[in-house]
N, C-alpha and C positions, 0 to 999 in steps of 0.2 A: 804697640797696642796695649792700654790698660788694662790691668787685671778683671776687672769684671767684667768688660766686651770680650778676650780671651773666655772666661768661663761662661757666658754667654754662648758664643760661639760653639763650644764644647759640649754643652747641653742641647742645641740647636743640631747638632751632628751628631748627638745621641742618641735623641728621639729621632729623628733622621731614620737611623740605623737600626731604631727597634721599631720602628714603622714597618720598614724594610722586610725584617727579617720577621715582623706578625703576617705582612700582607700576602708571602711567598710560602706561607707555613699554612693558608689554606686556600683549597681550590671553590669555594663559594663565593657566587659574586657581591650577592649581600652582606655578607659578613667583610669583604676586602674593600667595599662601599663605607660601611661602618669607621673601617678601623683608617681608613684615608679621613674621612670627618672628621672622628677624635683628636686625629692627629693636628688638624688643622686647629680645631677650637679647642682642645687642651693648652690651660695658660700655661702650663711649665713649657711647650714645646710652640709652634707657630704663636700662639696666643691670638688667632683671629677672631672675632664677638660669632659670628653665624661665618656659614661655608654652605655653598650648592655644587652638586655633579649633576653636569648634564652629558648626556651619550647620544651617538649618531647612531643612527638606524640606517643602517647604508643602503636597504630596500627600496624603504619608504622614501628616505633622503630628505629626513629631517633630524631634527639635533630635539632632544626630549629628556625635559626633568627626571630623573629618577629618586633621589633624595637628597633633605639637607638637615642639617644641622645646626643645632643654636637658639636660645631663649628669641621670645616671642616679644619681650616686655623688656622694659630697666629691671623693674622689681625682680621677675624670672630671671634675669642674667644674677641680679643680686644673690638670689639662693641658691642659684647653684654654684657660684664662685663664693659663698659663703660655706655651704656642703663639702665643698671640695678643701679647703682651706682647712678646714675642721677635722675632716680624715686625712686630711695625709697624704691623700691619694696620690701613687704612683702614676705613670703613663699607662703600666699594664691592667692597671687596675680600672683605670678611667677606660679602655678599651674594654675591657671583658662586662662592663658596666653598662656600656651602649651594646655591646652586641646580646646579654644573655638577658637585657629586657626588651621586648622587641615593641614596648609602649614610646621607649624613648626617644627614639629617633624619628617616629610619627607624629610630629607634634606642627604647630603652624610655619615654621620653615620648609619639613618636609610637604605639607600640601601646594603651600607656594612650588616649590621644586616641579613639582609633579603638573600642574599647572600649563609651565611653561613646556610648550609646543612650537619649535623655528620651522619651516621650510630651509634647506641651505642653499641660503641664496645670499650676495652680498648687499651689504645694507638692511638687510632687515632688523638684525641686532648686534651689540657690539660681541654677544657670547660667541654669536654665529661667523663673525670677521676673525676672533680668534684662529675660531675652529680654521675655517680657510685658508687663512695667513699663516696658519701654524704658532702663532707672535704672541706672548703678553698683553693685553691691555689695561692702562692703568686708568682710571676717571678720575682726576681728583674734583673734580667738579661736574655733577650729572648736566645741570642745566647749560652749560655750553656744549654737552655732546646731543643737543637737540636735534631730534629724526633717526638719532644712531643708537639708540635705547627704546624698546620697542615698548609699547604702553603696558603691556602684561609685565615685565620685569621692572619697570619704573612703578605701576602701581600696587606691588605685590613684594619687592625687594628693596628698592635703591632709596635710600633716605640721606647716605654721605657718600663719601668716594669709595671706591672701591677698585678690586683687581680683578679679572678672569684671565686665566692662564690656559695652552691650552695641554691633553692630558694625549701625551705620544707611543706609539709603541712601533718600534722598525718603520719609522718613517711615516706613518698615517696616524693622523689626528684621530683620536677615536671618543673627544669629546672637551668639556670644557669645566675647572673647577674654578668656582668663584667666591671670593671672601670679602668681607669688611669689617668693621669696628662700631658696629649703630650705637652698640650702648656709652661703651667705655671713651671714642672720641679719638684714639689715640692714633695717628698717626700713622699710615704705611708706606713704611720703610723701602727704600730701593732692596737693602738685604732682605726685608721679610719677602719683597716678590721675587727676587732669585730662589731665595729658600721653600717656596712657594712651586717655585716652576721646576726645581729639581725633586721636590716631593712629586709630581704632577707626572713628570716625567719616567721616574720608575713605580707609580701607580698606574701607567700607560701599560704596561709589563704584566702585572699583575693583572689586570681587568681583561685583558689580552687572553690570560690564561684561563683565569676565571668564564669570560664566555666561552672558550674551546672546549670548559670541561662541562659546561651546562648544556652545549649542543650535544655533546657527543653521548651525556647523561642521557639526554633527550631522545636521541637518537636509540638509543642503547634499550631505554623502558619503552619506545613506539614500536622495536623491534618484539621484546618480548608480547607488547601489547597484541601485536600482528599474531604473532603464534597463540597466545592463549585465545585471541577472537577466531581466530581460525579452527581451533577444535572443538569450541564453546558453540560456532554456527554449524559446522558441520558434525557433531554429535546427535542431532535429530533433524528425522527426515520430514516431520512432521509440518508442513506449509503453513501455519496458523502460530504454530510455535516459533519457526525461523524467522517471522514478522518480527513479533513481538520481541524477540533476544537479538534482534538486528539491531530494532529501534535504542532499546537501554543498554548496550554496549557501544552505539555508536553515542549517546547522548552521553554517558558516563566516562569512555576513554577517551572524549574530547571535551568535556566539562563543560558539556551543556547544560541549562535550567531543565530542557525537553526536546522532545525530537519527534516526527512525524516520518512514516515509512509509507509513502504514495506510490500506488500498482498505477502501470500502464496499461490502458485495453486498447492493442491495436485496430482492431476491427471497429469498433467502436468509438475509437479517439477521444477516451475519458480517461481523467486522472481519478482515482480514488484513493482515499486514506485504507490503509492494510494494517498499520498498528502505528499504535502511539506510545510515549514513556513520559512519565515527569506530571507533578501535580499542578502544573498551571497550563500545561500543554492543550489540553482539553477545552478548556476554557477558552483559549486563545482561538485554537482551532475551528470550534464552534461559533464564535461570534466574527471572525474572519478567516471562514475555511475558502472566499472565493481570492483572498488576494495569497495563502500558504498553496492553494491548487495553481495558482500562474505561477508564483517562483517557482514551482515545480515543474510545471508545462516549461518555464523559457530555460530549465536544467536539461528538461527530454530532449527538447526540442533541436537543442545547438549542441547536446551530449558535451557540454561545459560547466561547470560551476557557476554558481551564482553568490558573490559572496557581497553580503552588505553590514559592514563594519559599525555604522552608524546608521541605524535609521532615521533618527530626526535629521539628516543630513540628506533623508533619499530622498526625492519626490514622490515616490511613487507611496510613501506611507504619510496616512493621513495622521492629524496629531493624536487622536484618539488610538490609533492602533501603535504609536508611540508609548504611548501611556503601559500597553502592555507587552510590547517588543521594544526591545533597544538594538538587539542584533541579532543576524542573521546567515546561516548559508545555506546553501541547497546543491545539493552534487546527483549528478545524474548516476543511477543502475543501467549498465551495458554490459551485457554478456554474450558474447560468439556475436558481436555486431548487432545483435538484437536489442533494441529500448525493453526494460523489465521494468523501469518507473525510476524513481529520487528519492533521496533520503534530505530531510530537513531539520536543522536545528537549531532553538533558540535562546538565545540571552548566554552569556559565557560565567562561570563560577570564576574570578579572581582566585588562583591558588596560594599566593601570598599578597603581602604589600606593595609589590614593586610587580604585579603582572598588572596586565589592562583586560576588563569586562569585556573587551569586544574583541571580534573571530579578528583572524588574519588570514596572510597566506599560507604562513605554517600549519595553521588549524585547518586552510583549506586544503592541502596536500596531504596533508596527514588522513581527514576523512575520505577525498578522492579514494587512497588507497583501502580503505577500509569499503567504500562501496563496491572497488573491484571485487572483493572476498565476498561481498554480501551479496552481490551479482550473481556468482558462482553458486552459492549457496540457497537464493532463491530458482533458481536453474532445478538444480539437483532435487529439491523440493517438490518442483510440479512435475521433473521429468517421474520421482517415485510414485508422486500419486496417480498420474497417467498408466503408469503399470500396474500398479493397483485396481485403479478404476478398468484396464485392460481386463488384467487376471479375473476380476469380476463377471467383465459382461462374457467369457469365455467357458467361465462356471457356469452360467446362465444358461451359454448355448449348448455349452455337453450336458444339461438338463433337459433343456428343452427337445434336445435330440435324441437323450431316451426316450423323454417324456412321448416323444414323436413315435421311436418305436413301438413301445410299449402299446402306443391308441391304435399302429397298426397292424399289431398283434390282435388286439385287440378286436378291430373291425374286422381282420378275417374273419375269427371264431362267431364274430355274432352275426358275422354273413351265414355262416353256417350254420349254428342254433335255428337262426332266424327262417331259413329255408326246412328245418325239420319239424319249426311250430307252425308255419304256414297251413300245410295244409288241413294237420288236426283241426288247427282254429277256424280257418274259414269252413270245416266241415259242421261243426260245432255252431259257428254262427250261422248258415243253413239252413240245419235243424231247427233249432228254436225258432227262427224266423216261420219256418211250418208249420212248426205244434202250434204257435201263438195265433196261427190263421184259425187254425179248426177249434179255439177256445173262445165260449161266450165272455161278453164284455163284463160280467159279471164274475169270472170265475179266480176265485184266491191263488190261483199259480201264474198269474196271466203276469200277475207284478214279479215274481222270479226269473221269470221268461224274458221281460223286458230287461231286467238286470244283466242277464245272461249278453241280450242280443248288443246292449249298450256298451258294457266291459270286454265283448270278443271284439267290436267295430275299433273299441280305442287300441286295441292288441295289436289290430290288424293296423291301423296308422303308424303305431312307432313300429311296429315290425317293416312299414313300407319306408320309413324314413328312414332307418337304418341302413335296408338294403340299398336305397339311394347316395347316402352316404360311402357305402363300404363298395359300390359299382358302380362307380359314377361312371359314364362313357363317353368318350370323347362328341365335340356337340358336331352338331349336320350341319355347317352353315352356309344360311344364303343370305339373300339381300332384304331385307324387312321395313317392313315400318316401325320404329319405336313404340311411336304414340299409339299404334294400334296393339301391338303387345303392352299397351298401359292400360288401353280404355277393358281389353278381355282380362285381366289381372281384377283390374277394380270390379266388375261384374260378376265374376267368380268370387269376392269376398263382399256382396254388397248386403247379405242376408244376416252374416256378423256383424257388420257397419250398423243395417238397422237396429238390430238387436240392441246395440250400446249409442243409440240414436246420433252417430257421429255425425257432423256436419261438415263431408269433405268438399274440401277447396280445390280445384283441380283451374290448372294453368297452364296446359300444350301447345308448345312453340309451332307456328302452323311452317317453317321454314327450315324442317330439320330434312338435313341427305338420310338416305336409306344405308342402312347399317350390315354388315355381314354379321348375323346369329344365329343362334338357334332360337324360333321362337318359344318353342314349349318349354327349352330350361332357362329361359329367360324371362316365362311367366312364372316359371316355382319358382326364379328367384325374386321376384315380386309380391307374390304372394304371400311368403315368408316372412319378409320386411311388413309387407300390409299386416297380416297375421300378426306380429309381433307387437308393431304400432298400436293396431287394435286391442291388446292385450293390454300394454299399459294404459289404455287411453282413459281417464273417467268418465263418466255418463254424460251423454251430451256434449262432448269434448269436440275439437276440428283435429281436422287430420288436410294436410297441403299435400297437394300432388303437384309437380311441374316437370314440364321437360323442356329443355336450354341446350343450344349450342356454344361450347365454352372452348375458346380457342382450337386446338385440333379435335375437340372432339364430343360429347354429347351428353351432358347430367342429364339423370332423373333423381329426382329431390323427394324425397317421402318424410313428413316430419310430424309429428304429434305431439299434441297438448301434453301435458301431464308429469310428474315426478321426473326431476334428471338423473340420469346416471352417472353414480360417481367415478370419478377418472379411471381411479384402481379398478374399476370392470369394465370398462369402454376397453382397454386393451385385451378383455376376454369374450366379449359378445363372440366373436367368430371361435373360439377353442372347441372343438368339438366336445360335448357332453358337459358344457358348460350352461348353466341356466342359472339365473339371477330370484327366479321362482319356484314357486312350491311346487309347479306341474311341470311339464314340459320337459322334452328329451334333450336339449339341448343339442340338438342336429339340422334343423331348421337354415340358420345362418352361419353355421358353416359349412352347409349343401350351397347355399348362397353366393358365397366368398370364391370357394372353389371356382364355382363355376362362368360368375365373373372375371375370375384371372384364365378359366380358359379363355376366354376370348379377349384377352390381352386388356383385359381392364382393372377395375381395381374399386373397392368399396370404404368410403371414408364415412367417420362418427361422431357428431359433435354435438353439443346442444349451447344453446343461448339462453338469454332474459325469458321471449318468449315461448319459445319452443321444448319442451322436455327432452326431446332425441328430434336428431335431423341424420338419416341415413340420407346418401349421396352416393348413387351408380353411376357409374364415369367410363363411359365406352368409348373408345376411338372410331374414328371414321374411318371409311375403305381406304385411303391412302393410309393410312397407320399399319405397316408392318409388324410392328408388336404384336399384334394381336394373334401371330401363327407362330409364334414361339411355343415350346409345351409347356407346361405347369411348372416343370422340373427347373428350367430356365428361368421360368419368372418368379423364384421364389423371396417371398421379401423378411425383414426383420418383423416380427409380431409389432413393436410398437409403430410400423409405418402404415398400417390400419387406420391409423388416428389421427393423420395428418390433418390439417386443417385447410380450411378450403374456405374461398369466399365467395358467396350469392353474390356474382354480378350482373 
């Protein structure tokens, strides 16, 4: 062997060896990317013009660019073998050169690299025959390996001959390094592809480890990721909050552009948006919130993932909504077997130069696992405010249940007042009634007198309404006609009626069964209601009267023109000593109430467009056994007063 194939040789097994020993001295797989390219296109050491690695995805099960190296041009190959010549430049130096600018190695080889996307299948390309054969291939001529060079690497790479070798570790191909000479012309050598395939060979090793320690990295920060989302979701209980800190941790620990958090309403079978994150998410969501609510519906629905890698690739997205999605996934919320809704996210941040924009499966399992925690968390969430909203309406009812004492304290005492003013007053109003008889029509006390007799008669009404209220007695009942305790109701107030010239409307079912009541407390409570009616009604106004038979059992409808009443009093009309007016005792309607649930009925309050107030008395018919329960039994929540009810 002559001397300068000997020192060739030499130097050939140098760089070799300090390849070697750079590639194993780090666990990054871009940086052992790097320093396997230099090695190749550094002229002191292979001297190849450009080099590509391509990597299997053994997933997917395809063979995929990841980077290359080497001038673009003649001229660019000139300067930088110009540059190099001129420093001096070692091998080490040439490597720490490509690795500490990270401009370098993204230059038009590496997009080409990147580019390049196989299926591994044979024949598709000669990279991909490598990969499979495990074998060298060398082209000294592209145009006879026609159909076995695939149009992306012939129009993007191949301009002379060239090699691919392929790159092994313990026996599996785990990808393909390829090189040639475009600028320079020079010839490859049988020894440069040996020397090629044993470089290839323990960079098999190297990448080997290099991804073991990228997953396990991976692995290692999803784990801490898990724990830190886990005390970041469950630190507030607050349901409004746990949306929102679901959404941009899940968009942010999976490197989404944005993300959408969509609630499920089972009863209702609606998806709604719960919280969003990300400044384009809004946008997006709002001009296409019906196709982000079906990826979520077909997430609930199959309680699967839905992951779409490429949109312009899907059908189901039109090119417009391309324009502002490229990627996608959507993973279903399931907790204790229950649908809670889906978490969706879009478009991926590239964390370096060699990740890909679009989700995967990793990205899908990874968020899967984060919706189990977010699952968990929105659980926790509604179970606290349900105890909340609990602990509430329980304050509410140990109020009300003083409240309740209290008024029946109350009503004793004024039972009792009440029977001790009785008789002074009605004595009092007596008198005056007499003196005022034996006084001429002219005489200046006559109008004291009528004050007197006026202010003792209203004493005597709320003194009688009280004791109505505070003794009320169980009712006598027999079998009635309704409408006939309707028509002596309306006649008993018709002097008021004219008074405020009302124009009632009356509408009595001629087909209603006869009722078990009392007719005389089922006139006060009619008259009450009319009373009341009449009170708000304006001058001139209508007042409806009807009576209907409504499934088991029998409306009378009393409804009046004039100002509605606001909701927050509608649940008070019936409160004893409640009155929405300047006069009035506010015992009327709920003498009323009462006494309608004695007889196993119930009085509801509504108002419409038309109507200011529409009270509604709702009696069961003699088959209705309810109706001889006692009061005690039939007591209800205040706000079921208010139910709503339909004229049909």
């Amino acid at each position: 062997m002559e001397q300068s194939a000997l020192e060739t040789k030499i130097r050939e097994f140098s760089i070799l060896f300090k390849t070697i020993n750079l590639m194993h001295g780090t666990m990054e797989l871009e940086r052992i990317l790097t320093i396997i390219l230099s090695s190749v296109t550094e002229g002191s050491a292979l001297g190849f013009n450009r080099a590509l690695i391509l990597l299997v995805d053994e997933e997917k099960q395809i063979l995929e660019g990841r980077m290359g190296m080497g001038p673009s041009s003649m001229e660019e190959a000139e300067r930088i073998w110009s540059e190099l010549e001129s420093r001096s430049a070692s091998f080490e130096t040439v490597v720490r050169m490509s690795t500490e600018d990270p401009g370098r190695p993204d230059q038009a080889v590496t997009r080409i690299a990147r580019s390049l996307v196989f299926p591994l299948r044979e024949g598709v390309d000669v990279t991909v025959d490598c990969v499979l054969n495990k074998k060298p291939v060398y082209v000294e001529d592209p145009d006879s390996y026609a159909g076995r060079i695939s149009h992306e690497l012939k129009e993007g790479f191949v301009t002379c001959e060239f090699v691919a070798v392929p790159i092994m570790a313990k026996g599996r191909a785990l990808g393909a390094l390829v090189a040639d000479n475009a600028f320079s012309r020079r010839p490859v050598t049988d020894e440069a592809v040996d020397l090629l395939f044993s470089l290839a060979h323990q960079a098999g090793l190297a990448i080997e480890n290099g991804r073991t320690y990228e997953r396990t990295k991976l692995r290692l920060s999803e784990l801490s990721t898990l724990q830190e989302v886990g005390k970041g979701i469950l630190s507030t209980t607050n349901l409004e909050e746990v949306l929102e800190l679901i959404a941009r941790i899940c968009a942010q620990v999976i490197g989404a552009k944005g993300s959408v958090l969509w609630l499920y309403e089972e009863g209702d079978n609606r998806v709604i948006a719960g919280a969003s994150f990300g400044s384009g998410v809004r946008m997006v969501e709002k001009q296409f919130e019906a196709l982000g609510e079906q990826l979520a519906r077909w997430a609930i629905a199959e309680r699967t993932p839905v992951l779409v890698p490429d949109c312009r690739a899907d059908s189901r997205f039109s090119e417009e909504e391309c324009s502002l999605v490229s990627s996608v996934i959507a993973v279903p919320l399931v907790g204790l077997g229950n649908r809670i809704g889906a978490i969706t996210v879009y478009d991926k941040f590239a964390r370096s130069d060699f990740d890909s924009n679009m989700f995967d499966r990793d990205d899908e399992q990874f968020l899967a696992i984060l919706a189990d925690q977010a699952a968990i968390a929105v659980q926790n969430a509604r179970l606290f405010e349900a105890v909340k909203e609990t602990e509430k309406r329980l304050r509410e009812t140990q109020a009300l249940l003083l409240r309740t004492e209290k008024l029946a304290a109350v009503g004793e005492m004024s039972a009792k007042v009440a029977h001790e003013i009785r008789n002074p007053l009605t004595s009092i109003g007596g008198f005056a009634r007499r003196v005022i008889k034996t006084l001429k029509a002219n005489d200046p006390n006559r109008d004291y007198l009528e004050i007197i007799i006026r202010e003792s008669e209203r004493l005597e009404r709320i003194l009688d309404e009280q004791l109505q209220f505070a003794q009320l007695s169980r009712p006598r009942l027999q079998m009635e006609d309704i409408n006939s305790v309707v028509q002596q109701s309306l006649q008993l107030v018709s002097e008021e009626a004219r008074r405020k010239k009302a124009k009632v409307l009356k509408k009595l079912s001629t087909n209603l069964p006869k009722l078990l009541l009392d007719s005389d407390k089922m006139k006060q409570v009619l008259i009450n209601i009319l009373q009341n009616a009449l009170k708000f009604l304006p001058v001139g106004g209508r007042i409806k009267v009807e009576s209907r038979k409504v499934g088991d059992g029998v409306h009378v409808i009393i409804a009046n023109e004039g100002q509605r009443i606001p909701g927050e009093l509608m649940d008070r009309l019936f409160v004893p000593f409640f009155t929405s007016g300047k006069d009035g005792t506010g015992i009327g309607l709920a003498v009323a109430y009462q006494i309608v649930r004695e007889h196993g009925g119930e009085i509801k309050v509504r108002s419409d467009r038309e109507w200011g107030t529409i009270f509604c008395v709702c009696l069961p018919v003699s088959e209705n056994q309810d109706r001889r329960k006692t009061l005690k039994d039939r007591r209800v929540r205040m706000g079921d007063r208010r139910r709503s009810f339909t004229e049909s």
